[in-house]
DOLUMDREN-711611 format. One line per field, with one value per residue (C-alpha): x, y, z; residue in three letters. Coordinates in Angstrom, 2 decimals. Each point is the difference from the previous one (the first is absolute). Layout:
<recs>
u c(X,...)
v c(Y,...)
w c(Z,...)
r c(ala,...)
</recs>
This chain:
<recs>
u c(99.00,0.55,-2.79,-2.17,-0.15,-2.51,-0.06,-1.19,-0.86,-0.80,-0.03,1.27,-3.10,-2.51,-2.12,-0.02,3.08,1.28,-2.38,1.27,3.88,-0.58,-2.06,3.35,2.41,-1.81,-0.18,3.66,0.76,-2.59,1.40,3.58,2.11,-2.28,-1.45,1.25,-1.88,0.77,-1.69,-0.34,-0.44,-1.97,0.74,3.33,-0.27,-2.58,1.83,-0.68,-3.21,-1.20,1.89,-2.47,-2.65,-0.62,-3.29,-0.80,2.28,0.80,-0.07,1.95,1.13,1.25,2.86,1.34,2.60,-0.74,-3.48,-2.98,-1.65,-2.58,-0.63,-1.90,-1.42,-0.42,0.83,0.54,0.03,2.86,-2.00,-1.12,3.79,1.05,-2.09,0.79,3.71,0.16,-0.35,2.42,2.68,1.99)
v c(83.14,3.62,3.41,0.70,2.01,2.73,1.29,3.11,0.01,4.19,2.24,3.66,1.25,-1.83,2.13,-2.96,-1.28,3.15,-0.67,-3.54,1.65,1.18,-2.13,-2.83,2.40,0.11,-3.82,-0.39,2.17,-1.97,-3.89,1.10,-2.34,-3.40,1.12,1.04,2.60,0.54,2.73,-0.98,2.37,-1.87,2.59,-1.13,-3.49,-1.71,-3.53,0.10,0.91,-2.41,-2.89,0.93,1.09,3.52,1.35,2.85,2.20,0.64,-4.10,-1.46,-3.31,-1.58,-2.97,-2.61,-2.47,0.76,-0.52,3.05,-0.20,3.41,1.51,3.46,2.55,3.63,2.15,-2.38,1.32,-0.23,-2.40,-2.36,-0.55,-0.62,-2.62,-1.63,0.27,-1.19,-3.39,0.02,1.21,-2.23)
w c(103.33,-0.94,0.63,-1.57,-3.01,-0.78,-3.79,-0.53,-4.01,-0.89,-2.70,0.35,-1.66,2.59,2.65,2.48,-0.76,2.00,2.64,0.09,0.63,3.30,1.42,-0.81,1.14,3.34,-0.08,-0.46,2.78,2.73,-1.57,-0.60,-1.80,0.89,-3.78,-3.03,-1.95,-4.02,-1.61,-3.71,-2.65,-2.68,-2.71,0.59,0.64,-2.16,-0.13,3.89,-0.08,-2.81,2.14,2.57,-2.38,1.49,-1.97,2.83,1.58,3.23,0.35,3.07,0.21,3.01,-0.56,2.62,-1.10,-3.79,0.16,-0.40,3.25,-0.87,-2.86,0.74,-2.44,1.06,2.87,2.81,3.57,2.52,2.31,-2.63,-0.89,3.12,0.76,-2.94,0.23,4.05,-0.35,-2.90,2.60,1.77)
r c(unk,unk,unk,unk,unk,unk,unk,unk,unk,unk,unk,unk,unk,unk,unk,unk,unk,unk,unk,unk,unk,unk,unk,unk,unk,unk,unk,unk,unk,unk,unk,unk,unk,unk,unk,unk,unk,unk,unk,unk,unk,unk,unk,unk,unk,unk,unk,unk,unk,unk,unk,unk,unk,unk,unk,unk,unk,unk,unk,unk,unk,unk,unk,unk,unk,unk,unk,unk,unk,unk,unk,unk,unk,unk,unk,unk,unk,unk,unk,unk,unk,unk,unk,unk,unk,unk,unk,unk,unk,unk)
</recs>
């Protein structure tokens, strides 16, 4: 089974998506490399984000094996994430 990973679907443009941005950078640094975190530009990227059918941006979705595990809309805090991504760890 592989980690988890954490998409991060944002648009330049967006207020919160640059909220969103640090609070992921500072979750990278505390979990390290048990997750992966891709930052996707939807501008830039809309076959992605119709495959997951982003509507609202900042959206996060969290994978394991291939499979959406969360899908969150809006600023989502630090804490939040992390207790959504620990038991995804092995």
């Amino acid at each position: 089974m592989g980690k988890p990973v954490l998409f991060d679907f944002y648009a330049d443009w967006c207020g919160p998506c640059r909220r969103q941005g640090p609070i992921l950078e500072d979750l990278k640094k505390k979990m390290g490399d048990r997750v992966d975190v891709r930052k996707i530009d939807v501008d830039e990227n809309m076959d992605l984000a119709n495959k997951y059918g982003i509507r609202v941006v900042p959206t996060l979705i969290i994978e394991k094996d291939g499979r959406v595990v969360h899908t969150l809309e809006g600023v989502t805090g630090a804490e939040s994430l992390e207790q959504m991504l620990l038991p995804l760890v092995e």
